[in-house]
Each structure stands twice: as structure tokens, then as C-alpha cells.
C-alpha positions in Angstrom: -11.5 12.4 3.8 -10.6 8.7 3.2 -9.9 6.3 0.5 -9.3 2.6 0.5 -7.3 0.4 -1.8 -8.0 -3.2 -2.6 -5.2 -5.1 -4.4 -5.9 -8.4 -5.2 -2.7 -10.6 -5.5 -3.1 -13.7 -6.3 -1.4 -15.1 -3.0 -1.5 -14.4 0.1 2.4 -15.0 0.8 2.9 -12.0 -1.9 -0.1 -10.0 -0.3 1.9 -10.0 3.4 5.1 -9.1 1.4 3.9 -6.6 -0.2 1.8 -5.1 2.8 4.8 -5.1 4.8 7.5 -3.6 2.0 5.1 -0.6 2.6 5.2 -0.4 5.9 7.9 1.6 6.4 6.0 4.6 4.1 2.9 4.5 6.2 5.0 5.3 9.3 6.6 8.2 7.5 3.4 9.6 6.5 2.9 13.7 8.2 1.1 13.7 11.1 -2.4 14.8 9.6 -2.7 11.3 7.3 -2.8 8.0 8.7 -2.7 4.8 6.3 -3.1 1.9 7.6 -2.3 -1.8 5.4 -3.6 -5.0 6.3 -3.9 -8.0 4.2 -6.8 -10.5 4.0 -6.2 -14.0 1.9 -4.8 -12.4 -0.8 -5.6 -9.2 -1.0 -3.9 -6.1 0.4 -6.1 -3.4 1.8 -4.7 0.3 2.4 -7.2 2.9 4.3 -6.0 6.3 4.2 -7.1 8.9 6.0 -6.2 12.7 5.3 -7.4 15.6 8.0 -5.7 18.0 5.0 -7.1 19.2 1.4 -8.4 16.9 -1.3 -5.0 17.8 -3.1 -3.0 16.0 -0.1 -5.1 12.6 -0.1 -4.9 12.5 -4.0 -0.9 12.7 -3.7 -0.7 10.9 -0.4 -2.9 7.8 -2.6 -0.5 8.5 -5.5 2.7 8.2 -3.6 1.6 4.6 -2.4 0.3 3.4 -5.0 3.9 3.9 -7.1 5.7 2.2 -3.8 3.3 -0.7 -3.9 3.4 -1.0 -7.8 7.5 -1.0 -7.4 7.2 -3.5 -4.8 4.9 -5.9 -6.5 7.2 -5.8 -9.8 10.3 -6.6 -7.2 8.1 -9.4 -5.6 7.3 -11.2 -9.5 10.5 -10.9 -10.1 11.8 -12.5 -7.1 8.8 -15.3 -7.4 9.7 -16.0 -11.4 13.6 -16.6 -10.1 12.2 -19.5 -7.3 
């Protein structure tokens, strides 16, 4: 099974930051899921694939979705202070 996230930005200097805030999770991930983030202009894109149950993908998707949504809000924040 495999999903794919698009998150459009609105700049590609956030879209690197926030692909590579997440990096760390994709490396961590259990041997049977592989994600996988790259960025293009300014959107990141995060492929996931899961060799487990429906149930696993769903929380594995779930799980970086609330890292990237922390990381983003951390990113505005930091760009709103510069």
C-alpha cells in the first residue's frame, strides 16, 4: 500500500526546512514502511509505503502528518520573528 502527501508551502526555503525537520522520523520508521520526502519548488512530497495492514499506513500517515504540522507552525514562527 502507498500514499503520497503534497504540501504546498509557499517557499521553497520553508519546503527544504520542513522536508528535512522530518527526516529524522522517516529513518525511524519499522522496517516494513519506507517514507521517503523530497521537495520540489515549494512543495514537500512524502511517499509512504507500508508492506503491513491498512491500520499501520493510516497511523504511520497520521504520525507524519502531526510532525510536519508541528514543524511548519515552528517554521512561521521563526519566519514571522525575521
Amino acid at each position: 500500500m502507498k500514499a503520497t502527501i503534497n504540501i504546498k508551502t509557499g517557499s521553497p526555503r520553508i519546503a527544504r526546512s520542513l522536508a528535512n525537520s522530518i527526516e529524522p522520523d522517516n529513518l525511524s520508521a519499522p522496517p516494513s514502511v519506507e517514507i521517503r520526502t523530497r521537495t520540489k519548488r515549494d512543495i514537500v512530497i512524502s511517499s509512504v509505503v507500508c508492506r503491513e495492514s491498512l491500520e499501520t499506513l493510516i497511523a504511520t500517515v497520521d504520525d507524519l502528518l502531526v510532525c510536519m504540522d508541528a514543524a511548519y507552525k515552528t517554521l512561521d514562527v521563526i519566519e514571522d520573528e525575521e
